[in-house]
Every structure is written in C-alpha cells, then in structure tokens.
C-alpha positions as CSV (number, residue, x, y, z in Angstrom):
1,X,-5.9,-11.3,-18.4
2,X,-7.3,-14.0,-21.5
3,X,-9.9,-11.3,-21.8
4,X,-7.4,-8.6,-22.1
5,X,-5.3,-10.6,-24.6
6,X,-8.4,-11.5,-26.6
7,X,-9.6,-8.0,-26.4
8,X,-6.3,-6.3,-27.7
9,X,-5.6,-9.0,-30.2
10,X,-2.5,-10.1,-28.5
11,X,-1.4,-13.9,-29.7
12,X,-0.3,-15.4,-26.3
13,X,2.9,-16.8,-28.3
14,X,4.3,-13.1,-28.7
15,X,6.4,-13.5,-25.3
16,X,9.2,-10.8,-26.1
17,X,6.5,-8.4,-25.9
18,X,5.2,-9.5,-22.2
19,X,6.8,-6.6,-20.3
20,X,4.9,-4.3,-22.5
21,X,1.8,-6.5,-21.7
22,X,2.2,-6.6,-18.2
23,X,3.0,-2.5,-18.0
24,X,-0.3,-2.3,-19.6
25,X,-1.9,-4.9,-17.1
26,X,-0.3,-3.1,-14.5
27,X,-1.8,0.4,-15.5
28,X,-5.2,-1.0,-15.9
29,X,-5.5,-3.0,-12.9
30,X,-3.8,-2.0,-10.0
31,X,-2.7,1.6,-10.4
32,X,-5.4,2.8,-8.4
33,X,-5.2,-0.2,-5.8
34,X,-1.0,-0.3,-5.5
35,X,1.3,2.3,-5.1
36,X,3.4,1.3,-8.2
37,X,7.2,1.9,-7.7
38,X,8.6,0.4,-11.1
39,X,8.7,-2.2,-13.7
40,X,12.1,-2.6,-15.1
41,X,13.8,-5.3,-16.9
42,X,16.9,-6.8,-15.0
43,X,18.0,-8.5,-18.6
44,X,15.6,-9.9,-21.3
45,X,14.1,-12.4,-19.7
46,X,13.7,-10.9,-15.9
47,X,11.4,-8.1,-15.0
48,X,11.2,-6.4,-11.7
49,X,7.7,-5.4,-10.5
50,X,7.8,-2.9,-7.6
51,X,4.8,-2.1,-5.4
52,X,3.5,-0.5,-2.2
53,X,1.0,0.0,0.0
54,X,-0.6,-3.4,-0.5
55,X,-4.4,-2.8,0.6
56,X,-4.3,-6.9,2.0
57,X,-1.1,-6.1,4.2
58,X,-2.3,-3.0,5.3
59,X,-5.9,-4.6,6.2
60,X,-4.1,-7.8,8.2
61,X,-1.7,-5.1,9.7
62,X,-4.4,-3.0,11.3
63,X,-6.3,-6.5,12.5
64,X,-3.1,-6.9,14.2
65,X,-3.0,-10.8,12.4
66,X,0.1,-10.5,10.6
67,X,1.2,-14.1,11.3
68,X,-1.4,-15.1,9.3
69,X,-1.0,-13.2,6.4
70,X,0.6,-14.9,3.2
71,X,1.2,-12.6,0.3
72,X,-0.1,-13.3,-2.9
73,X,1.2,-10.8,-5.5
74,X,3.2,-13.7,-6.9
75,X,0.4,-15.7,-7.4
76,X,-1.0,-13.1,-9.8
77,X,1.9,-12.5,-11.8
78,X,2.0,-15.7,-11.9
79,X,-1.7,-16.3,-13.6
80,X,-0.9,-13.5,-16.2
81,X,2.3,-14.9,-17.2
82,X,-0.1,-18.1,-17.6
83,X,-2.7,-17.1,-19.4
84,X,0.1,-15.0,-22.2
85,X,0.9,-18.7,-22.2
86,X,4.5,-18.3,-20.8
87,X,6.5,-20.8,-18.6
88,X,7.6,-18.3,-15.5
89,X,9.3,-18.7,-12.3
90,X,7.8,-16.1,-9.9
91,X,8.7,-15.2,-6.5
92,X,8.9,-12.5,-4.3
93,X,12.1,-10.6,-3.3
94,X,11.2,-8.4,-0.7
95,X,8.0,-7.8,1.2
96,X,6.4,-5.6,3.0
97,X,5.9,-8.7,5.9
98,X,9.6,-9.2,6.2
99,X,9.8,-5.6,7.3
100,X,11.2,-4.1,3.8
101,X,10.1,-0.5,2.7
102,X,8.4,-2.1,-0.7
103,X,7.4,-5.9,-2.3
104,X,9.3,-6.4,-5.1
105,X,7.9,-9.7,-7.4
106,X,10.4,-11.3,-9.5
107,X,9.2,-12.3,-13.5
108,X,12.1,-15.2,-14.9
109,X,10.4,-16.4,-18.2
110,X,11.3,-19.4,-19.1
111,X,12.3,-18.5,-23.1
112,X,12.1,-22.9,-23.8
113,X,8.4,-22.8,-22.8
C-alpha cells in the first residue's frame, strides 16, 4: 500500500479521499482473488467492504479445519488504513465462518487521527 501511495503521488494526509484509495486498492489487488460484492459508504466516515469466496476459508473448509481458521481480512484493511496514515477501527461484521452468505469488513476512520 506505501508503494501504491508513493507510486500515485497520494499524500497519506488526504483521508477524505480513502474510499477512492481503497476502491482502487481493491481493484488492483484482490479482484482476481475475492469475489467483490461492494464498497459503499454507510456515512462519511464508515465504509462497507463486501467480499466472497475467500480462497483461505475455502482452503481450511475443504481441510475440514475450520476451528482453526481465524479470518484476517480485517487485518489488511487494517494495514492500508495504516500506511494512508489513518487512525481506523476495523472489524468484521459478518463472515463466512459464522455461517453468513458473505464477509462484510467494517472501515470507522477515526477523523481526530
């Protein structure tokens, strides 16, 4: 992601413009890994990143080890709200292990960084 930013010229202080960052992220790194079902805004400072067919959960699935299987989509939101230098509270709403039909990662910037 800091190559990204560096590459596109982005300053990492520009955090009204992280959605558009993180569509572009999103189309460049994981369109042809998740299935991606959305990225909306639920108000300005809370985005909605939708997803399935996780190739991790389908991979522990098969090895029939689901109990040992922590997702980690969070985790990168999480490092590419860090390195656009944003304070972000990320967690997952619904997951594919709790037996919901998509993952649904949950982006609340924290606008007093």
């Amino acid at each position: 992601m800091k190559r990204l930013l560096e590459a596109l010229n982005v300053d990492q202080n520009r955090a009204a413009e992280y959605f558009e960052i993180i569509q572009t992220v999103s189309n460049l790194y994981t369109k042809d890994v998740f299935e991606i079902r959305g990225l909306t805004k639920e108000d300005e400072t809370t985005w909605i990143y939708r997803f399935k067919n996780v190739p991790c959960y389908e991979g522990t699935k098969k090895a029939g080890i689901l109990d040992l299987y922590e997702c980690v989509c969070y985790k990168r939101a999480e490092g590419w709200a860090e390195a656009c230098g944003l304070k972000a509270e990320v967690y997952i709403r619904k997951s594919l292990v709790n037996g919901d039909d998509e993952c649904e990662v949950v982006f609340s910037i924290n606008k007093d960084k």
